[in-house]
Rosetta silent file (secondary structure, phi, psi, omega in degrees, C-alpha in Angstrom):
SEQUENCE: XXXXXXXXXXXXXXXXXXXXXXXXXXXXXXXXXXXX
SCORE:     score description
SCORE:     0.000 S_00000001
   1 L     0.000  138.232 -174.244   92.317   99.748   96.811 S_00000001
   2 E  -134.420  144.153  178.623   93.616   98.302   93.504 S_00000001
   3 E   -86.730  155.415  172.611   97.014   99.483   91.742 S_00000001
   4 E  -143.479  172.259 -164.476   96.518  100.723   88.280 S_00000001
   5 E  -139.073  135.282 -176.694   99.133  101.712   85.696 S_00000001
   6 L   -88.945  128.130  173.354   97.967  104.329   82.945 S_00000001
   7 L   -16.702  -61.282 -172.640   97.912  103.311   79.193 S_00000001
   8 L   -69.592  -59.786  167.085   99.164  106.265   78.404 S_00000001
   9 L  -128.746   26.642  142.981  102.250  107.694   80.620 S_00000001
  10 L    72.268   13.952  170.000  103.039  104.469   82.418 S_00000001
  11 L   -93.835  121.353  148.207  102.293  106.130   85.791 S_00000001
  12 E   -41.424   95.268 -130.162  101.240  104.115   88.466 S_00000001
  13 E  -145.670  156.049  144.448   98.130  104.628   91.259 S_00000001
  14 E  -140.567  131.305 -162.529   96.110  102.993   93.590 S_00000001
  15 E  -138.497  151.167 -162.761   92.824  103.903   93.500 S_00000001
  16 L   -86.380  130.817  161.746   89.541  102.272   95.363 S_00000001
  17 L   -63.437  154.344 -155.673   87.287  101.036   92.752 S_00000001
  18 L  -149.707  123.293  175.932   83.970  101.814   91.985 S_00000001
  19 L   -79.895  144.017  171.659   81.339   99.958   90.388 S_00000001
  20 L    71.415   21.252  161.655   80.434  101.794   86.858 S_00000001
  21 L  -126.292  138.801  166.523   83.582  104.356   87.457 S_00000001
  22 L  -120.260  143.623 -162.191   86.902  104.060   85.656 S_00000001
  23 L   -78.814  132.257  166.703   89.957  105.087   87.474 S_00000001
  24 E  -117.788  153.104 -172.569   91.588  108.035   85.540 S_00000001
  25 L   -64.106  144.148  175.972   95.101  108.891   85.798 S_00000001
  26 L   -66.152  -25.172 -155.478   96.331  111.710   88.179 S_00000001
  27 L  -133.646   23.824  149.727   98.776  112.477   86.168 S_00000001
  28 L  -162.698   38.040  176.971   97.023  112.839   82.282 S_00000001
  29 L    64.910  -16.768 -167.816   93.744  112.367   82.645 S_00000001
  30 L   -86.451  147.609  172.368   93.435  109.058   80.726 S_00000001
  31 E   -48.460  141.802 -178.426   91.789  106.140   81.740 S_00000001
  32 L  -114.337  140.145  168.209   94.254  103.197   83.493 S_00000001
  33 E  -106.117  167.254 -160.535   93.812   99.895   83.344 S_00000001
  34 E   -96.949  144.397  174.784   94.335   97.920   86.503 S_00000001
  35 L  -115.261  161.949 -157.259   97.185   95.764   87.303 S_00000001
  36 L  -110.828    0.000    0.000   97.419   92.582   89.252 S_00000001
């Protein structure tokens, strides 16, 4: 599981990665980038 924080409304996940999947936010839809 890797935390990820969305571009968009700054919400915060942890979601298990996937090769060739991008984690989308729970909470708009948008893609997240991952944080360390």
């Amino acid at each position: 599981m890797i935390q990820f924080k969305c571009k968009i409304c700054e919400l915060v996940f942890w979601c298990a990665v996937i090769l060739g999947h991008k984690p989308i936010c729970p909470g708009c839809g948008q893609e997240a980038k991952g944080v360390s």
